[in-house]
C-alpha positions as CSV (number, residue, x, y, z in Angstrom):
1,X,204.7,184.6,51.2
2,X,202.8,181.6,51.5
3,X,202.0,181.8,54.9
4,X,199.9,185.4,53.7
5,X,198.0,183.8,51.0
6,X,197.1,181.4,53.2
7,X,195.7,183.7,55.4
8,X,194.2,186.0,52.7
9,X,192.0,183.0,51.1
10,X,191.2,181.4,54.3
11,X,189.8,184.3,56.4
12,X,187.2,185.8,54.0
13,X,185.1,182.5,54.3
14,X,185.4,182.6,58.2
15,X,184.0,185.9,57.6
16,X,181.4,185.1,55.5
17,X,179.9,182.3,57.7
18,X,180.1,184.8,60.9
19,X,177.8,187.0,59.5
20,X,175.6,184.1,58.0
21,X,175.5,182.8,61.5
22,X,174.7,186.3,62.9
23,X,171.6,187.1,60.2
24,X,170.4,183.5,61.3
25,X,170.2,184.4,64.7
26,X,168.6,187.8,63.9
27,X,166.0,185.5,61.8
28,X,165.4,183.6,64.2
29,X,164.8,185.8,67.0
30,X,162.4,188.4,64.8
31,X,160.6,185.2,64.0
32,X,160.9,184.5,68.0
33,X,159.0,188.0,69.0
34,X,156.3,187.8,65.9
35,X,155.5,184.2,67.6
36,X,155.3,186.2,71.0
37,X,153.9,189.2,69.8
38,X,151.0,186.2,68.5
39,X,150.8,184.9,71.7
40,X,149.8,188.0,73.5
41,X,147.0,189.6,70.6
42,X,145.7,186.5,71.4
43,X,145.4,186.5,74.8
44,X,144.2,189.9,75.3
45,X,141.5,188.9,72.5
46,X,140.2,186.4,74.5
47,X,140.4,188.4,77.7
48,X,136.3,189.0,78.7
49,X,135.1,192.3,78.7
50,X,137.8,193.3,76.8
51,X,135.2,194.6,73.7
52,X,132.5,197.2,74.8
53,X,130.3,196.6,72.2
54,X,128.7,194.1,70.5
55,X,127.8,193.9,67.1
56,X,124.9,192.2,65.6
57,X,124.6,191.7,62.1
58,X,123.5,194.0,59.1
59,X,120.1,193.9,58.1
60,X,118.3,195.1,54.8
61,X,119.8,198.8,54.3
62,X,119.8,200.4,57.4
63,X,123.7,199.2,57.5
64,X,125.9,198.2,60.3
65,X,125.1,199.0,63.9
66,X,127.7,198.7,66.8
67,X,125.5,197.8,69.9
68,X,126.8,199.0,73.7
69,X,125.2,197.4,76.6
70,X,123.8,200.1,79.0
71,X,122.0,197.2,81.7
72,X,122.2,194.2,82.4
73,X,122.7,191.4,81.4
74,X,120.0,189.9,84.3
75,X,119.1,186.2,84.5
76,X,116.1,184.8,85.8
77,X,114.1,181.7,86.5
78,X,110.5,183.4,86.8
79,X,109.3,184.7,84.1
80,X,106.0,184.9,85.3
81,X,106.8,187.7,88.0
82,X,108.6,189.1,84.5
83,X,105.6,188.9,82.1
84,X,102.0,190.6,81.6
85,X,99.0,190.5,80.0
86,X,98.8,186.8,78.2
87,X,102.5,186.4,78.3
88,X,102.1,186.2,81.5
89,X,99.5,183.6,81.8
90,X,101.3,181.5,79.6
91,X,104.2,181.1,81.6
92,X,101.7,180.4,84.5
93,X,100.9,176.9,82.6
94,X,104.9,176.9,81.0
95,X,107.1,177.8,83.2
96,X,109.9,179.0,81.2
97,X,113.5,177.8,82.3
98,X,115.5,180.9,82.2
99,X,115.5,184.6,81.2
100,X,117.8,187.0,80.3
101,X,117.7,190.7,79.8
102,X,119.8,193.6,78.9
103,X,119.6,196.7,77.4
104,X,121.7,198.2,74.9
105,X,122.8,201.7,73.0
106,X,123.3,202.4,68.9
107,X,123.9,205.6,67.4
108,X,122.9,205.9,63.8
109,X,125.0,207.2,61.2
110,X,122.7,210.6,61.6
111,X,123.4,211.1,65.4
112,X,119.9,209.6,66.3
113,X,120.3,207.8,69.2
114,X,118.5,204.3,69.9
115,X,118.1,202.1,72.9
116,X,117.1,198.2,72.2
117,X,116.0,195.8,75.4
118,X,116.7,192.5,74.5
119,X,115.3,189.4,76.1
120,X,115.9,185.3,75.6
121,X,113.2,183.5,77.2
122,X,114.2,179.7,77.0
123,X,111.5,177.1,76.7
124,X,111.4,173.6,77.7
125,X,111.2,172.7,73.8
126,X,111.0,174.3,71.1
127,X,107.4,173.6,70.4
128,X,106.8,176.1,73.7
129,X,109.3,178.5,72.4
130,X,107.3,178.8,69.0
131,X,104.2,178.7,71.1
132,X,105.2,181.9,72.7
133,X,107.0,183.8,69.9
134,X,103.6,183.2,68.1
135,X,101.7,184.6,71.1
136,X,103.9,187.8,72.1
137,X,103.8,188.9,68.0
138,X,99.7,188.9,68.3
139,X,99.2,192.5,68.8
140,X,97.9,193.3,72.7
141,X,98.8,190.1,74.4
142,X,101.5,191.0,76.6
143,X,105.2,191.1,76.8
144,X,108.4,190.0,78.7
145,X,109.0,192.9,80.9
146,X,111.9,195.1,79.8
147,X,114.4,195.9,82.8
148,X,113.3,199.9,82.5
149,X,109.7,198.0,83.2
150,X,111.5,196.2,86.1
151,X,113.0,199.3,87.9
152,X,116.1,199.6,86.7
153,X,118.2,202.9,86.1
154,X,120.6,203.4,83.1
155,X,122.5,206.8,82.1
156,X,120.6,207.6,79.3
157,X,117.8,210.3,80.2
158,X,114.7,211.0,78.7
159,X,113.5,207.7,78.1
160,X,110.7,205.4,79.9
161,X,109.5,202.1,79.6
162,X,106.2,202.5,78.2
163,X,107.9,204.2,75.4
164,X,110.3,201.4,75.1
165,X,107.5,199.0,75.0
166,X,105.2,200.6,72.4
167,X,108.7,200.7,70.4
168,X,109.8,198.8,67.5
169,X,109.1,195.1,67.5
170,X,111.0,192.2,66.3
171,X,111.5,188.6,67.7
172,X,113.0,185.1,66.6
173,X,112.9,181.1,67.5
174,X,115.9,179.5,67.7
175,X,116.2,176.1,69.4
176,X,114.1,176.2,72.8
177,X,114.6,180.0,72.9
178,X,112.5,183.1,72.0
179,X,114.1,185.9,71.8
180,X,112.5,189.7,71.7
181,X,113.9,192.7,71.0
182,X,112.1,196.2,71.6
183,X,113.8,199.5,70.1
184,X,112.7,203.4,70.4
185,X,114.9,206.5,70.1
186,X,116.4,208.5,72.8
187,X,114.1,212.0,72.6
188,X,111.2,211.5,70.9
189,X,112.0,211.0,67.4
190,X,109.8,208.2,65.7
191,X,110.0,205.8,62.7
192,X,108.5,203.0,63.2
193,X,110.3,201.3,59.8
194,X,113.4,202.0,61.1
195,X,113.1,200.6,64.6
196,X,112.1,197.4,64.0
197,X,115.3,196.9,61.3
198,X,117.3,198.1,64.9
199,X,114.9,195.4,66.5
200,X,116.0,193.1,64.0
201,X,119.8,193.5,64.4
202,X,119.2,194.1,68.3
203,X,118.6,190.1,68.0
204,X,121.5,189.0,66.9
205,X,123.2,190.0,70.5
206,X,121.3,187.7,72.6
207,X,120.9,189.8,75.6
208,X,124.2,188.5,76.7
């Protein structure tokens, strides 16, 4: 008899740390794969090209716009076979030190369809860069070529690159760097208003 109640109160609290053991275990090992699980979001995050498009940031009311890269990015160390009109004499007496271009895609809420070349001319100071941001906003003295300008072929029809440089203007200074963004929309449809707010958030990409 007392051999039974010995084993009656000692074998419930056996019990009762075996399956404290086992839900610290299970614990452990769900907080074991969410660490894991951490790890590899993290990883594929930082993967490149693992984000097709780049967003710049909203502008005024035209909302968010979700920017894919169509060409490019190039990079270049002449910007003077890259340039005409007065753009291109000043880089004649200021060499730049590096360009790069791309071109990129947004479609509006409405289904228009937009393409923006981007281009970040960087100075030897920042006194140059201003120099030339102030020159290329002065209506009719010359751009940074485009890469439609430049020859090349994206697979967006319907478009050239005199329409993409008589398209919406908008550029910036930041540090030794200059940065100008053209915009027009795929088949013909024009508002000047609204393509240079695209221009504007075409910027924030930085051609890269």
């Amino acid at each position: 008899m007392v051999s039974n109640l010995y084993s009656l109160s000692d074998h419930p609290p056996a019990s009762r740390r075996a399956r404290g053991l086992t839900y610290l275990i299970r614990g452990v090992g769900l907080v074991g794969v969410a660490v894991v699980a951490g790890l590899v979001w993290t990883l594929i995050q930082s993967r490149p090209g693992t984000q097709a498009a780049v967003t710049g940031t909203s502008h005024g009311d035209a909302g968010h716009y979700a920017f894919t890269r169509v060409g490019g990015p190039v990079t270049d160390g002449d910007c003077v076979a890259h340039a005409f009109g007065g753009a291109q004499e000043f880089f004649r007496h200021h060499p730049c030190q590096r360009l790069t271009r791309a071109l990129y895609s947004t479609t509006l809420p409405n289904g228009l369809q937009a393409v923006s070349s981007v281009a970040v001319v960087e100075m030897a100071s920042g006194e140059l860069a201003t120099r030339l941001h102030d020159l290329i906003a002065t209506e009719g003295t010359g751009n940074v070529n485009d890469l439609l300008k430049d020859g090349a072929r994206i697979a967006i029809g319907g478009l050239s690159s005199q329409q993409l440089q008589q398209g919406g203007y908008a550029s910036e200074v930041g540090g030794n760097a200059t940065t100008i963004a053209l915009s027009v929309f795929v088949g013909g449809h024009q508002d000047d208003a609204l393509l240079k707010q695209i221009s504007g958030e075409a910027l924030q990409v930085r051609a890269g």
